[in-house]
SETORRO-973204 format. One record per residue: x, y, z of N, C-alpha, C, O in turn; residue in one letter. Coordinates in pm, whole numbers, plus 50000, padded with zeros to 5 digits. Layout:
<recs>
XYZXYZXYZXYZa/...
</recs>
This chain:
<recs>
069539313603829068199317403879068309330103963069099330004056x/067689339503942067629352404024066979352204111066019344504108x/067199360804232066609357504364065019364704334064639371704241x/064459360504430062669358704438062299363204567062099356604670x/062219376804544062069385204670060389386904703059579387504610x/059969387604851058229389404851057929404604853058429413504922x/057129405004775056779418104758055429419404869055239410104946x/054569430804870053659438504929052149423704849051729423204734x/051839416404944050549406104895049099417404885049049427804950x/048309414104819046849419204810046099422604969045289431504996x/046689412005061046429413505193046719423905285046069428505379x/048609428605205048249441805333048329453905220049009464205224x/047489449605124047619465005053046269473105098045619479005012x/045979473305197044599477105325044729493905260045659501305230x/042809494805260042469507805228042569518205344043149512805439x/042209531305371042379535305451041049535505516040879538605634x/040279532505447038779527805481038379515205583037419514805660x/039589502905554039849493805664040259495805754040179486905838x/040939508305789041429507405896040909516405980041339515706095x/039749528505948039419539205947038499534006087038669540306191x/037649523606086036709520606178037029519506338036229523806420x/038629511506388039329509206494040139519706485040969520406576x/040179528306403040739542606467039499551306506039559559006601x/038689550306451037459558106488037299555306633037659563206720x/036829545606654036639539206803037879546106927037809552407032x/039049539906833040359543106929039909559807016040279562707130x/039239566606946039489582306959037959585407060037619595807117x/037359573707054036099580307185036859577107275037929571107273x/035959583907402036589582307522037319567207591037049555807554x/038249571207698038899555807714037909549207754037689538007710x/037039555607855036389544007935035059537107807034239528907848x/035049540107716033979535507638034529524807586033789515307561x/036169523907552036589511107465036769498307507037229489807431x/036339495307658036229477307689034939471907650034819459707640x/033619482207620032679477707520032509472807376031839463507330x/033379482207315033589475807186034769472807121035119474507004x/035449467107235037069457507210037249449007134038369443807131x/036139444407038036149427007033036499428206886035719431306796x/037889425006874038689425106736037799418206620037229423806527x/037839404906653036829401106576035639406606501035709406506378x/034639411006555033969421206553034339433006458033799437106355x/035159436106508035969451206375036009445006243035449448406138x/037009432506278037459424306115036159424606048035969431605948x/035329417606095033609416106043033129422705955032759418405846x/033069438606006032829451205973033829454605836033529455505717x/034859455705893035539460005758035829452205653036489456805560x/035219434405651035019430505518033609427505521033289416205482x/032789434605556031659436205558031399416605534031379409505434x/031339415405601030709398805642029879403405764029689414705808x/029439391305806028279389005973029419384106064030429378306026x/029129387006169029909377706252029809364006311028849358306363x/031239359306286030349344206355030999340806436032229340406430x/030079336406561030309336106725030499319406730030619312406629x/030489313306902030299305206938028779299906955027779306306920x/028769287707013027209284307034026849293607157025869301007148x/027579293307266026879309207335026559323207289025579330307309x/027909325707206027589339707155026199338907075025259346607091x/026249326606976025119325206855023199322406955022089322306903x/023499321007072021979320307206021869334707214020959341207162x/023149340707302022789352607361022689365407241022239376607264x/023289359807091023059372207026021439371906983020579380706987x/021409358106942019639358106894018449364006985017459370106946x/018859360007131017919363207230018339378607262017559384907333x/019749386407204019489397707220018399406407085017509414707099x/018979400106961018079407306874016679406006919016149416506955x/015859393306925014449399507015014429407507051013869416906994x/015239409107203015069422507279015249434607247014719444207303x/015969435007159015599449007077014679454807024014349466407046x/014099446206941012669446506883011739447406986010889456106967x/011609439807111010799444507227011059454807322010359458407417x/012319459507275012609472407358013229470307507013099477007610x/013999457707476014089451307656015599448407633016009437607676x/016379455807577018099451707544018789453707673019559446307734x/018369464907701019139470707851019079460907959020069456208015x/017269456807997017259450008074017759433508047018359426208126x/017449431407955018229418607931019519416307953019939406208009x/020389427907901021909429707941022209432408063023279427308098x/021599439308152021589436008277021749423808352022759421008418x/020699416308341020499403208347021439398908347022109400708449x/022039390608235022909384808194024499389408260025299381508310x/024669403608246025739404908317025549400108511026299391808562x/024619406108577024669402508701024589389408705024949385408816x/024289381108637024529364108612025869364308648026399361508755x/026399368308532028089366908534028689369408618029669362108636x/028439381508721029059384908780028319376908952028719378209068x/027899374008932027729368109068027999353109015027279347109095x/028439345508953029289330808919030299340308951030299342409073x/031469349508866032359351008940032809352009101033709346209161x/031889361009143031709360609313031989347209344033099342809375x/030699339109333030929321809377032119316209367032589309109456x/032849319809233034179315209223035639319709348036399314109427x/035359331509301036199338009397035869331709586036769331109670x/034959329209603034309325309726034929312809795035329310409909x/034799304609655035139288009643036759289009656037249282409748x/037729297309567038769302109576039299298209720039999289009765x/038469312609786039429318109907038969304710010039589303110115x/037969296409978037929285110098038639277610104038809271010206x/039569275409952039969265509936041779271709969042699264209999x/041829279609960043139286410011043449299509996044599303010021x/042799305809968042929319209904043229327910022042199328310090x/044329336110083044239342510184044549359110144045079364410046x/044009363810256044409382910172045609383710232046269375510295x/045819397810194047419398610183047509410510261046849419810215x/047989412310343048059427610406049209437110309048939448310267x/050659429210283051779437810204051779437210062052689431410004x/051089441210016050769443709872052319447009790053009456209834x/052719440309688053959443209630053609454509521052529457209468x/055039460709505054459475909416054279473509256054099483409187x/054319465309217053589458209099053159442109056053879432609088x/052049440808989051849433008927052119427108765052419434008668x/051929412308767052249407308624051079401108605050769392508687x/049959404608471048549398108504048869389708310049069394208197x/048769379408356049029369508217047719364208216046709368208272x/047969351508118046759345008057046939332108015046039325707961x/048429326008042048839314507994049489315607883049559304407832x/050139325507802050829323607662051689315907645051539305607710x/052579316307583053239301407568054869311307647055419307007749x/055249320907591056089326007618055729340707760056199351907778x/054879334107818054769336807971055589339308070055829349908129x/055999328208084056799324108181058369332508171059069338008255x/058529330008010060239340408036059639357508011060249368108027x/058989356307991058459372208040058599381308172059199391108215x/057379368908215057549374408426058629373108469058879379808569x/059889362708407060969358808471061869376208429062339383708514x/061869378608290062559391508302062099400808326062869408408385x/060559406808302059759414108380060469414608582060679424808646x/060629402708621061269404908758062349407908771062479414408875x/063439406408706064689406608696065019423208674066019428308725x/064319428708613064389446308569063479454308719063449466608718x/062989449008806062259452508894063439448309064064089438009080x/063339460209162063789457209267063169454209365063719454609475x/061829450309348061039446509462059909433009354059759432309232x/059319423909468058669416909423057629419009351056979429409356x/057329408009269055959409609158055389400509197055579388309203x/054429409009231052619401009221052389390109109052779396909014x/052019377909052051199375608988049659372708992048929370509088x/049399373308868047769367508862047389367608701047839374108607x/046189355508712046229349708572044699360808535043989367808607x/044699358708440043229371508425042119363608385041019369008391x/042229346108329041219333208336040819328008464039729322408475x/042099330308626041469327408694041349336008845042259340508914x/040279336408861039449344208926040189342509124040509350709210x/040159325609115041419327409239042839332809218043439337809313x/043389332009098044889340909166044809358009195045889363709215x/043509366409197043019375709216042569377509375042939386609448x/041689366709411041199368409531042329366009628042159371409737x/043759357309609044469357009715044869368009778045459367709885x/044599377709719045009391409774043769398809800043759403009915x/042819401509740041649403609841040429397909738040579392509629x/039259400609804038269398009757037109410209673037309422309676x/036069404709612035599421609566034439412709651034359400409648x/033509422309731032309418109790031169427109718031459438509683x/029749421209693028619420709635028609437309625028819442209514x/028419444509717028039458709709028709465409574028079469809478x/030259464909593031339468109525031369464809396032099470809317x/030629455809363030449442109244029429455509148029659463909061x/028069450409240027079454509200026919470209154026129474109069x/027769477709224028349493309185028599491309073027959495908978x/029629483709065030249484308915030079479208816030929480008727x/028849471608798028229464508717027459475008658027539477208537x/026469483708757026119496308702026499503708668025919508808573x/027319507908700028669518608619028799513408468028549520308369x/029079504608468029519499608359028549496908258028819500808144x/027459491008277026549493608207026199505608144026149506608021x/025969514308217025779527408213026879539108087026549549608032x/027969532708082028839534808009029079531007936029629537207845x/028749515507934028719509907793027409515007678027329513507556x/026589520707766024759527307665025769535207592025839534107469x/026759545307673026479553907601027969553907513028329564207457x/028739542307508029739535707421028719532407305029069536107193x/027689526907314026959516507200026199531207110026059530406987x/025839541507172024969553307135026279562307070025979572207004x/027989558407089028709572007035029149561106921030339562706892x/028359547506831029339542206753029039546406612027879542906592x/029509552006510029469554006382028389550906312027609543206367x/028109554706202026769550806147027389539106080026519530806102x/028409532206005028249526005953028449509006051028769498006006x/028239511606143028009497006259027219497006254026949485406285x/025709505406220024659498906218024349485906237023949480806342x/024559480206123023869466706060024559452606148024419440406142x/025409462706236026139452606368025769457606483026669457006566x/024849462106519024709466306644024169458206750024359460706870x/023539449306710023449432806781024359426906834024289421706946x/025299426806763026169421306750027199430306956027539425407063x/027239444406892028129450607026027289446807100027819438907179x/025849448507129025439442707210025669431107297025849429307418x/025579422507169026229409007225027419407107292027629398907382x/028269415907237029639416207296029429423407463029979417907559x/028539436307482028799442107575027569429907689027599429807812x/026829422807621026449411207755027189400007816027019394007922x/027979398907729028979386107750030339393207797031309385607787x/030499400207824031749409707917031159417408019031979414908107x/030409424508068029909436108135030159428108281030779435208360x/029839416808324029879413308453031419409908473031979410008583x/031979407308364033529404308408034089416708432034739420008531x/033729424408319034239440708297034279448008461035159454108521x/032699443708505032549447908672033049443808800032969449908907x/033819427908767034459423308864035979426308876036679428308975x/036289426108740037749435208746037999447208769039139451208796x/036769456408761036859469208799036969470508910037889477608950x/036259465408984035789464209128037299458909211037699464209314x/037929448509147038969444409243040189452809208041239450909269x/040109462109112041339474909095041069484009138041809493809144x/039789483409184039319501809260039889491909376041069492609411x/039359486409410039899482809584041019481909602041419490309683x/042029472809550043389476009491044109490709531044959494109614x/043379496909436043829514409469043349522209637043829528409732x/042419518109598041919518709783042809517609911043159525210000x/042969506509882044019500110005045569499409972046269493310053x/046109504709870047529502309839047909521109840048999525509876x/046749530009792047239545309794047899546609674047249542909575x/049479552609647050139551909560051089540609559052049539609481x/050809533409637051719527709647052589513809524053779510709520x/051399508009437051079505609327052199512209221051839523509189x/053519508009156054139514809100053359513108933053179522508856x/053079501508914052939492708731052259480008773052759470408831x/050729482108725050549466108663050589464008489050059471208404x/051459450908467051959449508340051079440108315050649432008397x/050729441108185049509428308075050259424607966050939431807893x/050079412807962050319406407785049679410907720050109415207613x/048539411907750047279413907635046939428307665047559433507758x/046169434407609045039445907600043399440507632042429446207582x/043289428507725042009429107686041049430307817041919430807904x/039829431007884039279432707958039899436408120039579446108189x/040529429208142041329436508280042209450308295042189458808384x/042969449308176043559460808107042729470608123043109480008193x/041769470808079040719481108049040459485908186040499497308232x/040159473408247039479477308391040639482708475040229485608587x/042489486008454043119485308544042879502708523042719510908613x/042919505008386043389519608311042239526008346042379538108366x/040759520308363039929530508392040069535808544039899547808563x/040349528208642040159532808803041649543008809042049548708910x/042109543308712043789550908705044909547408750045859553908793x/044729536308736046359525908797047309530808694046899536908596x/048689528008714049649527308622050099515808590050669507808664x/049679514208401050079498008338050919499008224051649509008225x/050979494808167052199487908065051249475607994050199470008024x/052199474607885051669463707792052719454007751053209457907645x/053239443507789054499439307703053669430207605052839421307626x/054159435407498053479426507395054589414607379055799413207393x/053149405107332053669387107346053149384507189053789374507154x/052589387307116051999381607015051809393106914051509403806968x/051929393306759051289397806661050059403506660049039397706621x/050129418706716048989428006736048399432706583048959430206476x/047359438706598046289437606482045929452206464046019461106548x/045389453206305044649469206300043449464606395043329469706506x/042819457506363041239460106469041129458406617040189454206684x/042739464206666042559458506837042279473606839042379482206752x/041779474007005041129487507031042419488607187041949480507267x/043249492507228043999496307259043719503107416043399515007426x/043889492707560043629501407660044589516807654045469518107569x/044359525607734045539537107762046639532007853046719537207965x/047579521607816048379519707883049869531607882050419533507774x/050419539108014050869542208018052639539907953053559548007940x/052559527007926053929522607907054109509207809053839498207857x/054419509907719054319499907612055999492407543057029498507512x/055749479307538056799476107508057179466307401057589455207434x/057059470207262056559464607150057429454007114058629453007141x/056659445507043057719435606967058539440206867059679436306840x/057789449906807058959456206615058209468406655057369473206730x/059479471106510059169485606516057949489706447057409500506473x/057469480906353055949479706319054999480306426054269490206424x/054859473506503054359476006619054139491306701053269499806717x/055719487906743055669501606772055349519406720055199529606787x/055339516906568054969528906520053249527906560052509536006616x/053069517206515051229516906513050769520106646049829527906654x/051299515206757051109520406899051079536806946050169543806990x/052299539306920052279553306924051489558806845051209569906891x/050759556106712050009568806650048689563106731048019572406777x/048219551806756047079549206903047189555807018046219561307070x/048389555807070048519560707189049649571207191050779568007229x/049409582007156050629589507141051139592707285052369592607299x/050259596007410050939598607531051499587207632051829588707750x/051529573207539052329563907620053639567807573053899574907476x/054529561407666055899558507589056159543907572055949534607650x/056599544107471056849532607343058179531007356059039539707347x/058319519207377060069513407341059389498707236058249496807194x/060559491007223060549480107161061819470407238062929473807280x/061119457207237062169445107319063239444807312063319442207192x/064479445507353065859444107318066189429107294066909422707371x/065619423907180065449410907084066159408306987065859400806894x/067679417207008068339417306869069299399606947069389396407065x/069709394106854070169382706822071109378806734070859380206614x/072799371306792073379369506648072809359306526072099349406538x/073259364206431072829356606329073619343006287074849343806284x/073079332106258073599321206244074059327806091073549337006026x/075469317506057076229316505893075699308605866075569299205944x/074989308505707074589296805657075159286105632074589275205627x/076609288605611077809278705602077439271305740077819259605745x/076999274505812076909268505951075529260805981075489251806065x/074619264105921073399258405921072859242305866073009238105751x/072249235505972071969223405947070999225505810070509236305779x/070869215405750069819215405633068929205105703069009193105729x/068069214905721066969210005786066069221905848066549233005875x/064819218705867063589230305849062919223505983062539212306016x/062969238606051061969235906197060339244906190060029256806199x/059759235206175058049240506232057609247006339057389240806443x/057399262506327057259263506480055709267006457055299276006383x/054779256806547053339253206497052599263506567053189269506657x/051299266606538050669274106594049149271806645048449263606586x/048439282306804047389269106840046849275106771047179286806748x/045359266506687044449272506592043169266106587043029260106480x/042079265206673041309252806695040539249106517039459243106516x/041049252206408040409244706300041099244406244041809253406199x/041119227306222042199218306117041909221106042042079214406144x/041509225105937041809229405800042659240505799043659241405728x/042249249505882043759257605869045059253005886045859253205793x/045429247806027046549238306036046769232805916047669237505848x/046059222705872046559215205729046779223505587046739220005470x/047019234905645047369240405510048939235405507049559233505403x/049479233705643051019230505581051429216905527052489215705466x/050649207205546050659194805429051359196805325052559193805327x/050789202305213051889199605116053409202005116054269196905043x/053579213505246055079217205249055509202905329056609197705308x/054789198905397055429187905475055759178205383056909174105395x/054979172305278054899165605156056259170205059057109162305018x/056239180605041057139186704988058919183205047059779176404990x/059009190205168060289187505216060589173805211061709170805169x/059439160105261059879147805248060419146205116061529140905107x/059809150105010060479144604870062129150504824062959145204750x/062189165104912063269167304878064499163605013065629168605021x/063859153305113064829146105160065389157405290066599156905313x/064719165205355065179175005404064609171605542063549177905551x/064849163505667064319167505794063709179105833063949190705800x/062649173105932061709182305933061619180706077061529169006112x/061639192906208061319191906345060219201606371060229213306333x/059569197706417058169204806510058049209006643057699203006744x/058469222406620058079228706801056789234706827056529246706816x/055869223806871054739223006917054269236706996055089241207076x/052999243706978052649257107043052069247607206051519236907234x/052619259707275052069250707458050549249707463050099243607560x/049699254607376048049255307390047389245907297046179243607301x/048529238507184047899225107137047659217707189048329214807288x/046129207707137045599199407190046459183907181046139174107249x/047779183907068048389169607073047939161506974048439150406956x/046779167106886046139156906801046769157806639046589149606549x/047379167606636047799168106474048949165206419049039160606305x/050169168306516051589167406521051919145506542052789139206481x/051339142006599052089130506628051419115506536051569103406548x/050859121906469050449110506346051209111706234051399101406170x/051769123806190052959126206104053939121006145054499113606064x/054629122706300056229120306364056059098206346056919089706324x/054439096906370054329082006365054569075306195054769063406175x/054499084306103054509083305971056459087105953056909080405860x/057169092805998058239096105991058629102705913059689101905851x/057639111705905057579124205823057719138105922057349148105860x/058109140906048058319150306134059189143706197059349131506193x/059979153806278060309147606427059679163006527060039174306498x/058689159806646058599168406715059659168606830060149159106893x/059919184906841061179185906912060299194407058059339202207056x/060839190707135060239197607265061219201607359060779205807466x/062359201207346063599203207420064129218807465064839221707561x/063639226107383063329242107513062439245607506061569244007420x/062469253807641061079265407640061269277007555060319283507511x/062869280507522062719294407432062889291107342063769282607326x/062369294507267062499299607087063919296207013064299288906921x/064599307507123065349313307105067229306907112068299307607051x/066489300407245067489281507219066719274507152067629267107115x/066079271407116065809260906972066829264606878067699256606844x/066789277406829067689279606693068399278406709068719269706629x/069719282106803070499283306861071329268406855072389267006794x/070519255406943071369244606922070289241706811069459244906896x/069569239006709069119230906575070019241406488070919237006416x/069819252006494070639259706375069909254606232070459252206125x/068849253906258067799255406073068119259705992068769269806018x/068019257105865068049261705756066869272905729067129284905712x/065679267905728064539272805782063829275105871064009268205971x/062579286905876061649282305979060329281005912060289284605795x/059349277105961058159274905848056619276605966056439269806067x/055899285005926054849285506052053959294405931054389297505821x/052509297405990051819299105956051659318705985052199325605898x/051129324006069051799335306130052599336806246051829331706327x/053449339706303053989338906461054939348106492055639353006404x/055079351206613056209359206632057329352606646058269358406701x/057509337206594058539329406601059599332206430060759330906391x/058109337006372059249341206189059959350406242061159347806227x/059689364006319060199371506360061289371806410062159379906380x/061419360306517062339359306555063319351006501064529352206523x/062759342106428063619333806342064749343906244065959342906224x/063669354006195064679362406096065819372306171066879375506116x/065439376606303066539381506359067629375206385068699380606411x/067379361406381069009353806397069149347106272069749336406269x/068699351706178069449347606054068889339305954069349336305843x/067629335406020067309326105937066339324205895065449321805976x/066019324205757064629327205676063369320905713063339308605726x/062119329605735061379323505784060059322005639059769330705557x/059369305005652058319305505546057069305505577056839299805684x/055999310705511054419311905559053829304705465054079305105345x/052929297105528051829288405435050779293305464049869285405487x/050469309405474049479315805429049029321405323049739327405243x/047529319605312047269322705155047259336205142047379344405233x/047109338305009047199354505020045939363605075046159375405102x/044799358805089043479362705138043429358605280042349358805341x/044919353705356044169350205539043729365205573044159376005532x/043129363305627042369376505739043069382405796043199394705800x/043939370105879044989369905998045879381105969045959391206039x/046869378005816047259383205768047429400605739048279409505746x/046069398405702045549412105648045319421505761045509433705765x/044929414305842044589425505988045579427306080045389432306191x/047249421206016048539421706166049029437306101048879441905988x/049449441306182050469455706199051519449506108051449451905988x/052549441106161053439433106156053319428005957052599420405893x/054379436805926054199430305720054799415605719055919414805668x/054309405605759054659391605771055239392305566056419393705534x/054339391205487054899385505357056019400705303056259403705186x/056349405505382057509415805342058459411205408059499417405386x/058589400105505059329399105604059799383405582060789380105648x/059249374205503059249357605474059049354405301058799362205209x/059209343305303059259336605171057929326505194057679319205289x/057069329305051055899320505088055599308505006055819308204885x/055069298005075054459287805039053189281904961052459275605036x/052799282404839053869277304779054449282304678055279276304609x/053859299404653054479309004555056249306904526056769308004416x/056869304004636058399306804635058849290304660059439289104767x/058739281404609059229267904578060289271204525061119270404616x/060629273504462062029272804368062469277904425063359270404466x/062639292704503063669298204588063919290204688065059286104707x/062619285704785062739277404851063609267304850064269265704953x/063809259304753064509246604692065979247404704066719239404762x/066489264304607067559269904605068249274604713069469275704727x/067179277804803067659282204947068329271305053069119275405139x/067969256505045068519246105101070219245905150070839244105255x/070629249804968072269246904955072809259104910073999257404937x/072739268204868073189279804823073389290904963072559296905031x/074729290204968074659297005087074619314205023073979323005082x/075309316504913075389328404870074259335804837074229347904860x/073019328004768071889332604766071209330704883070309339104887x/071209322704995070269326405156071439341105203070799350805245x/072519342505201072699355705210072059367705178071629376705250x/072069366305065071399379904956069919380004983069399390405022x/069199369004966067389371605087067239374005171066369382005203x/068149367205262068079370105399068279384605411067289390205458x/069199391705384069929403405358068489414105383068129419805487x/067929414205263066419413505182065449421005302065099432205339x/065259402705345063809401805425064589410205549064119421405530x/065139411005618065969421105682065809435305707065709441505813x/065819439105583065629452205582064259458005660063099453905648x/064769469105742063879475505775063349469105982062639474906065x/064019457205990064079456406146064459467506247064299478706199x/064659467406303064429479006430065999474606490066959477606419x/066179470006574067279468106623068759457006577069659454106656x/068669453306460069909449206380069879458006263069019466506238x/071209454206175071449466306075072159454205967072479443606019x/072339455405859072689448605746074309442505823074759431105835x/074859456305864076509447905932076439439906009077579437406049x/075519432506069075289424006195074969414006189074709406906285x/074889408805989073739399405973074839385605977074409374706013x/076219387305937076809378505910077929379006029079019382705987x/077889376406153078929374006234079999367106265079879354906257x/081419372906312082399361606280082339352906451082279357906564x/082389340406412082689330706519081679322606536080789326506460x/081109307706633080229302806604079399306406639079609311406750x/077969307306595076399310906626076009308806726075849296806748x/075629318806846075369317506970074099323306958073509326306854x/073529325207145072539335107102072979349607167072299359907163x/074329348107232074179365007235074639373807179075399369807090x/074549384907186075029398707064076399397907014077449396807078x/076189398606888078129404806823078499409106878079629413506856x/
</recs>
């Protein structure tokens, strides 16, 4: 049987027309892009579908289209944002009564997260590369912000107008062909504008009272605080945590620190005056001679089971061919999908590290099997083939930087390789080899190391 390599799927053979719209955007001014950030939104557009919101988004977009037609968008968006932004106030209020104290010695950077799953060893090496202490704060909650100061009403309310004001004329510089979505930014710029103003507000003050003193605040994400750190002119960074997208709209972060080199090329032609590195994520590679036969799930959160259940049949699958199966649960699952299988004895969920990176390390897989993640990624840097039970039409897919089906063997197109891949150590060489090509920091000589499989470098 000859090996069964993945070629280029229908998904990322992307026109230049798809991608043309979030570069368009990318190129108006910075301060215009925390208005029309909302990835989602882009995807919409460029497969020309509608968008579909939550039951809030699906209130406030309907009650914005009225207001258009009555000529009352502005003031309605007004509205709605000073709503928002005075619940935040309250929050922050409730916060500091409950313990929140200011801080007179401000540390010369911050780490502003969001809960990701791989958080925690972030800030831990994020501190470790730093000689003075790091700030944290979560960007969901509004008290780990106020312990260090507060934004008061005046300050609020400034920047609520500002922002408004900037977002008109974000919504007035967007392309003709958003038209038929322009409700829609709307919608987006009512349901952010008061947050947009409270984060602004507590980074101008920030800058206020710290001077230069402020070396880097670092983000996981790119999304609303980001925006708000880069507009008052702080100096930030991005460490990316997750599988970035054509339709993200990209704060001006001064300093970027990519997962791949996919990544990183796409960053730099966004942001050409940051500087761009990529993670020092290289990893030895497990010998297949060395590898348990057995396939680890590394699951992903996704609030609709039907997506999740696309991996059923592989689960179905591996049981018949007798192959253990372990599940490393994502930290933002709800618990409901994973443990009715492990009760069927058709999984075992494994929860025994926080990194990734020791999982492989002591399981030593044969496989890895996930849906999209930066866990294939990393799976393939230490050696070991990663599978997708994505169809060839996911979205997900189609809209990552990151060539996932150039990079994995898919489900259930590649069964037979799959199958072959179990026991054949000579052929998981020669794929692996393969899917390989073209990583950033390992090289074909690195793939097969002599001595047992650890996780640190040859």
């Amino acid at each position: 049987m000859s090996a069964v390599f993945p070629v280029t799927s229908p998904t990322e053979n992307r026109s230049s027309n798809d991608l043309m719209l979030a570069d368009k955007l990318q190129q108006l001014p910075a301060q215009y892009h925390w208005a029309l950030a909302e990835g989602p939104l882009l995807q919409a557009i460029s497969r020309n579908e509608p968008m579909v919101r939550g039951a809030r988004g699906r209130l406030l977009g309907g009650v914005v289209k009225v207001s258009q037609h009555l000529g009352l968008a502005w003031p309605l968006l007004s509205l709605v944002g000073l709503v928002e932004l005075l619940r935040l106030l309250l929050r922050q209020r409730i916060a500091m009564r409950k313990g929140g104290s200011h801080h007179d010695h401000y540390p010369a950077r911050f780490f502003v997260g969001f809960g990701a799953g791989k958080e925690e060893e972030l800030f831990v090496r994020y501190c470790e590369t730093q000689a003075d202490r790091v700030g944290r704060l979560d960007q969901v909650n509004v008290g780990s912000f106020s312990v260090w100061h507060g934004v008061d009403i005046v300050s609020g309310l400034r920047s609520l107008v500002r922002a408004l004001a900037v977002a008109k004329m974000a919504l007035a510089a967007l392309p003709p062909e958003c038209a038929p979505w322009r409700a829609d930014f709307f919608t987006y710029v009512g349901m952010r504008a008061g947050y947009f103003a409270y984060m602004r507000a507590w980074f101008e003050i920030l800058k206020t009272k710290t001077g230069a003193r402020v070396d880097e605040i670092a983000f996981l994400t790119g999304y609303i605080p980001a925006f708000a750190a880069v507009e008052v002119g702080l100096p930030t960074c991005y460490l990316q945590h997750g599988m970035i997208r054509h339709s993200t709209l990209l704060p001006a972060f001064m300093r970027v620190e990519a997962l791949t080199a996919s990544d990183a090329a796409f960053i730099r032609r966004r942001l050409p005056k940051a500087r761009v590195t990529t993670h020092a994520r290289s990893r030895q590679a497990l010998v297949p001679s060395q590898m348990a036969r057995e396939i680890l799930v590394a699951s992903i959160y996704y609030p609709d089971p039907e997506y999740i259940s696309r991996i059923k049949p592989f689960v179905c699958w591996a049981n018949d061919m007798k192959v253990p199966i372990r599940v490393r649960p994502h930290p933002c699952e709800d618990g409901t999908f994973w443990p009715g299988y492990e009760r069927a004895g058709q999984v075992a969920i494994d929860e025994n590290d926080d990194d990734f990176f020791h999982a492989i390390a002591r399981l030593q897989p044969r496989l890895v099997v996930s849906w999209f993640s930066t866990a294939m990624d990393d799976a393939l840097r230490c050696g070991v083939i990663p599978i997708s039970v994505c169809a060839d039409d996911d979205p997900h897919v189609a809209d990552m930087v990151y060539p996932l089906f150039q990079r994995c063997l898919r489900w259930p197109q590649d069964a037979d390789s799959i199958a072959r891949l179990l026991d054949d150590d000579e052929y998981y060489a020669s794929v692996s080899s393969r899917l390989r090509e073209g990583l950033s920091e390992v090289g074909a000589a690195e793939l097969w190391c002599e001595g047992p499989p650890t996780t640190g470098v040859c």
